[in-house]
C-alpha positions in Angstrom: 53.3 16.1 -37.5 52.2 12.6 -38.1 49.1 11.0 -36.6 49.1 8.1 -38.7 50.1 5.8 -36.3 47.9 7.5 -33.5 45.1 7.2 -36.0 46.2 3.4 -36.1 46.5 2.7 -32.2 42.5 3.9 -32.2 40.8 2.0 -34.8 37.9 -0.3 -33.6 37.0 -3.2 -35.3 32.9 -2.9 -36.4 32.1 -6.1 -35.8 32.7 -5.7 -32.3 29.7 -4.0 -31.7 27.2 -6.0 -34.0 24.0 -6.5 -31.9 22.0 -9.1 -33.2 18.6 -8.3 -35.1 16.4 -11.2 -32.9 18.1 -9.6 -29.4 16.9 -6.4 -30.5 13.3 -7.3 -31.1 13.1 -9.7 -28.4 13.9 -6.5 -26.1 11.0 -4.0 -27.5 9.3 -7.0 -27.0 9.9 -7.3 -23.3 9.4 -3.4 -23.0 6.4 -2.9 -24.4 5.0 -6.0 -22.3 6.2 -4.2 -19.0 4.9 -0.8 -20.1 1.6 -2.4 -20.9 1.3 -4.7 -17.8 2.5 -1.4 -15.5 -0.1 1.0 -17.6 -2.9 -1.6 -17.1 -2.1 -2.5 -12.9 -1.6 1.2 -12.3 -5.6 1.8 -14.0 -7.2 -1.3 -11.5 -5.3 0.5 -8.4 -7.1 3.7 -9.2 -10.6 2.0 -9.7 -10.5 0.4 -6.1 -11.9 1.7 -3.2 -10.3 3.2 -0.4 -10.1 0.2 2.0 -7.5 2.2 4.6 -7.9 5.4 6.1 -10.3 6.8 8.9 -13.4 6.3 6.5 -13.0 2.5 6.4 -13.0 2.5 10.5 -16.7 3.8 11.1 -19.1 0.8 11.5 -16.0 -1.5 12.0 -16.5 -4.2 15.1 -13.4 -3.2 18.1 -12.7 -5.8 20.7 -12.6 -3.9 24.5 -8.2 -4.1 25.4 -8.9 -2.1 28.9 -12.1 -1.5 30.3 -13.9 1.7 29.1 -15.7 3.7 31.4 -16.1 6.0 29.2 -12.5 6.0 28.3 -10.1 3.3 27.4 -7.9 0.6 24.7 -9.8 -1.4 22.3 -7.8 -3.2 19.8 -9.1 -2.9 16.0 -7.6 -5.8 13.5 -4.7 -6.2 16.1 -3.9 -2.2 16.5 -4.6 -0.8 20.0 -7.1 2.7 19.8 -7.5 4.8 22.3 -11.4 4.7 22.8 -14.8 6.5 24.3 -17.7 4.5 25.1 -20.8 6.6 24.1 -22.7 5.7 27.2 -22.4 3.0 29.9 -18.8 0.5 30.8 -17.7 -2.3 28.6 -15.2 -4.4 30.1 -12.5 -6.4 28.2 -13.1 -9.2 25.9 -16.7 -7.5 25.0 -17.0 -6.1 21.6 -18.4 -2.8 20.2 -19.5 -0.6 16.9 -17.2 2.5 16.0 -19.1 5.5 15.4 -16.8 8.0 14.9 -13.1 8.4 14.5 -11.4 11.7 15.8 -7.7 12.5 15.6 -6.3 8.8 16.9 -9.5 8.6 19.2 -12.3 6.6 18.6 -15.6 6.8 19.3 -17.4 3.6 20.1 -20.5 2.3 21.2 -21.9 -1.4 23.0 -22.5 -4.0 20.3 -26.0 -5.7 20.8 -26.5 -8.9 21.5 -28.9 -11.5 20.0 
C-alpha cells in the first residue's frame, strides 16, 4: 500500500501556527492583572459588613403606609412591611423605630418628637 500521497494531502505548513512572542506575554500579562484585581475585590467584599438582612432592620426609621392599630403597612426604603405598633395608633405619614423583626413582620414602635 502506498500513503505517500495521503501523507502529502496532510502536511501543514509550521508557520501557520507561529504565535508571536509580544502576544504571548501581553496575555499573561492581562491574566495575571484580572486574577490579581478579582483576588483583591473578592478580600474587600469579605471585610464589609453585613448591610442587608434582618440585622440591618432593627433601629431603622419606617414611615406608617396604613394606619396601625396595633397592626398595619409601613414602608421601609420604599418596601411595604407588614407591621405591629408596640402600644398605642400611628396613622399614616407618621414615622416609627423598628424594634424587632419576626418572619416578614416587624415590630415597631412611635418615634419621639422634639
Amino acid at each position: 500500500m502506498d500513503f505517500g500521497g495521503l501523507v502529502s494531502l496532510f502536511q501543514i505548513n509550521p508557520d501557520l501556527f507561529r504565535v508571536d512572542t509580544w502576544f504571548i506575554i501581553v496575555l499573561v500579562i492581562v491574566v495575571i492583572a484580572f486574577t490579581a484585581i478579582s483576588i483583591i475585590w473578592g478580600i474587600r467584599a469579605h471585610r464589609k459588613p453585613v448591610s442587608v438582612g434582618r440585622e440591618d432592620l432593627i433601629g431603622r426609621t419606617a414611615v406608617v403606609d396604613t394606619a396601625l392599630g396595633p397592626k398595619g403597612m409601613v414602608l421601609v426604603e420604599g418596601e411595604r412591611w407588614r407591621a405591629i405598633l408596640d402600644e398605642g395608633h400611628a396613622e399614616p405619614e407618621e414615622e416609627v423605630i423598628i424594634t424587632k423583626v419576626e418572619g416578614l413582620k416587624l415590630w415597631v414602635t412611635k418615634k419621639e418628637t422634639a
